[in-house]
BALOBA-1460 file (C-alpha; in Angstrom, 3 decimals):
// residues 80
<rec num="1" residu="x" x="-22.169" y="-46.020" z="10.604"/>
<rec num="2" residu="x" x="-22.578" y="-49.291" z="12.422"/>
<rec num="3" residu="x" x="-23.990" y="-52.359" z="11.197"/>
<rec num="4" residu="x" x="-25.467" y="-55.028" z="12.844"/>
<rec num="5" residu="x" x="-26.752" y="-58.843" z="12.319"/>
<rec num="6" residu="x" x="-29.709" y="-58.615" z="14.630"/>
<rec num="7" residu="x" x="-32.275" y="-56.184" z="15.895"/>
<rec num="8" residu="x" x="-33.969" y="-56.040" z="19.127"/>
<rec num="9" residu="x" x="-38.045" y="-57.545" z="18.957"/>
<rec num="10" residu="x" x="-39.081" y="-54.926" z="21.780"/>
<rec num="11" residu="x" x="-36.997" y="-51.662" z="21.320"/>
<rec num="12" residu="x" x="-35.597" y="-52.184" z="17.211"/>
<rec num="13" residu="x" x="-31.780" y="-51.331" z="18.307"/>
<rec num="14" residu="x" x="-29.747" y="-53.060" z="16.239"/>
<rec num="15" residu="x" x="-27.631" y="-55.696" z="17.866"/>
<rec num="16" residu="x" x="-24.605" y="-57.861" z="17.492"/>
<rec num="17" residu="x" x="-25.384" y="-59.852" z="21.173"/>
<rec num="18" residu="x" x="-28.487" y="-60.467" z="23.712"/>
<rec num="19" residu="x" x="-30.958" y="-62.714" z="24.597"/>
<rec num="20" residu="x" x="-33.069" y="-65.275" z="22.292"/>
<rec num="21" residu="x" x="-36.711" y="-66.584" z="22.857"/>
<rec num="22" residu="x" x="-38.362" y="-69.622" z="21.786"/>
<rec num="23" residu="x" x="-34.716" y="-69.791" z="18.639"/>
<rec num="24" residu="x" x="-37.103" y="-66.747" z="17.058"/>
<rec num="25" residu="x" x="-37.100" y="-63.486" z="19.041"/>
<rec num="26" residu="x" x="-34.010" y="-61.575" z="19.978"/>
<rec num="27" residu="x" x="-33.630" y="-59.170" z="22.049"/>
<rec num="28" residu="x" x="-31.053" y="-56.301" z="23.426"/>
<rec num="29" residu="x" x="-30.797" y="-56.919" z="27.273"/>
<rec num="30" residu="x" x="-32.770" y="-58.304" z="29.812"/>
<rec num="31" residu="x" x="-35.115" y="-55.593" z="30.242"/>
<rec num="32" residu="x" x="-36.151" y="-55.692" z="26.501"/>
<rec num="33" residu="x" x="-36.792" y="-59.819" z="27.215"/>
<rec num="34" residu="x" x="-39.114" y="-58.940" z="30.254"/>
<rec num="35" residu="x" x="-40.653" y="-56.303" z="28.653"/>
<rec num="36" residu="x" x="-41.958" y="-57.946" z="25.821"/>
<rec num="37" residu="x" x="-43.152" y="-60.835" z="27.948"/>
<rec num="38" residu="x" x="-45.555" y="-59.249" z="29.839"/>
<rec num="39" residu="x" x="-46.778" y="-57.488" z="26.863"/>
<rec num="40" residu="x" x="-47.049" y="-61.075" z="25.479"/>
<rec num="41" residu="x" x="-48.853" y="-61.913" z="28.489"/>
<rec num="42" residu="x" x="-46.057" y="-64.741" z="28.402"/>
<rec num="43" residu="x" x="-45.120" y="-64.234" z="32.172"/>
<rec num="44" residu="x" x="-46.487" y="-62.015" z="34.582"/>
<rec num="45" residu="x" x="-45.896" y="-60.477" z="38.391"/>
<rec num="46" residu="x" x="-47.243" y="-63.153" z="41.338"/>
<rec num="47" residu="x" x="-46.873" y="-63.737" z="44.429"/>
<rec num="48" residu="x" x="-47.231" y="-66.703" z="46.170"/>
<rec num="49" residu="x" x="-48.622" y="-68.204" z="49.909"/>
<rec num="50" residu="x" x="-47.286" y="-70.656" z="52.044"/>
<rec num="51" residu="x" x="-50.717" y="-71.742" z="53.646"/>
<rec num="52" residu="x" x="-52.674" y="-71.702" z="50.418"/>
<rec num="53" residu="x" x="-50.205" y="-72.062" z="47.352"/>
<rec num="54" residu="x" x="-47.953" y="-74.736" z="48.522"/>
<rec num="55" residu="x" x="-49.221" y="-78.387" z="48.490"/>
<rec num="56" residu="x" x="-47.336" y="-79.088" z="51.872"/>
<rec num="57" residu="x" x="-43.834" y="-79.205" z="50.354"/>
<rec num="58" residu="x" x="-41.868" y="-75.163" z="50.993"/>
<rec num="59" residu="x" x="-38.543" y="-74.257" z="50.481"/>
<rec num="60" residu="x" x="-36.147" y="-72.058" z="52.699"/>
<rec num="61" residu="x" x="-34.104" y="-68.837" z="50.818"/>
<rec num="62" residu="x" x="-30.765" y="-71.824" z="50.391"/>
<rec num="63" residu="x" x="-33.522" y="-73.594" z="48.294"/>
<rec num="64" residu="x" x="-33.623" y="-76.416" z="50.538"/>
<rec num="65" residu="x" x="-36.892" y="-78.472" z="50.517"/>
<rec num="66" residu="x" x="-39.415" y="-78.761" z="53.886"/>
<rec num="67" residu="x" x="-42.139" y="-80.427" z="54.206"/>
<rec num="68" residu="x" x="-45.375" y="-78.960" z="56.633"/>
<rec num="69" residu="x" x="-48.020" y="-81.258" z="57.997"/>
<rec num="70" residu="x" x="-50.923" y="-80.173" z="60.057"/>
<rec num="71" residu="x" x="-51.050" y="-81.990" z="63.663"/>
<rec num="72" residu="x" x="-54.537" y="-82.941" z="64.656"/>
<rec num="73" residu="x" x="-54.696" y="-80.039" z="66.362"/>
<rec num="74" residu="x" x="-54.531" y="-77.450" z="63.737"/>
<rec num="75" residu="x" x="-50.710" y="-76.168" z="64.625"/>
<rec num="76" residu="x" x="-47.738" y="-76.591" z="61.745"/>
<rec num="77" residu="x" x="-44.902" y="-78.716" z="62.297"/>
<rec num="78" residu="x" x="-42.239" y="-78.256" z="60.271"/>
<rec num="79" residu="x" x="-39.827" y="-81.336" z="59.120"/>
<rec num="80" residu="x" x="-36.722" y="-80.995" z="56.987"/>
């Protein structure tokens, strides 16, 4: 039989490495972490919209930072 110091807040497996939350809750492996925060309502599923969500600043996939004004006419221009 195998012993172990912790045990996992979402599944109960015992475990002797993983992931902490908030220096309290411990858990097995990353899908144990998610798991338990949606059930927490902690973090949940979005998605977000250029046009609507962003408050003119957007960011390309390399993370870098853009920044979209509105001409007078209504058309984007996009400045780096």
């Amino acid at each position: 039989m195998t012993f172990y110091p912790r045990k996992c807040h979402n599944c109960g497996c015992g475990m002797d490495t993983g992931h902490i939350w908030d220096n309290t809750y411990t858990f097995c492996g990353t899908d144990c972490l998610i798991e338990w925060l949606y059930h927490e309502e902690t973090c949940f599923y979005t998605e977000w919209d250029v046009e609507s969500d962003s408050d003119g600043e957007v960011y390309d996939e390399k993370g870098n930072e853009w920044t979209i004004k509105k001409c007078s006419e209504g058309n984007r221009k996009e400045e780096a």
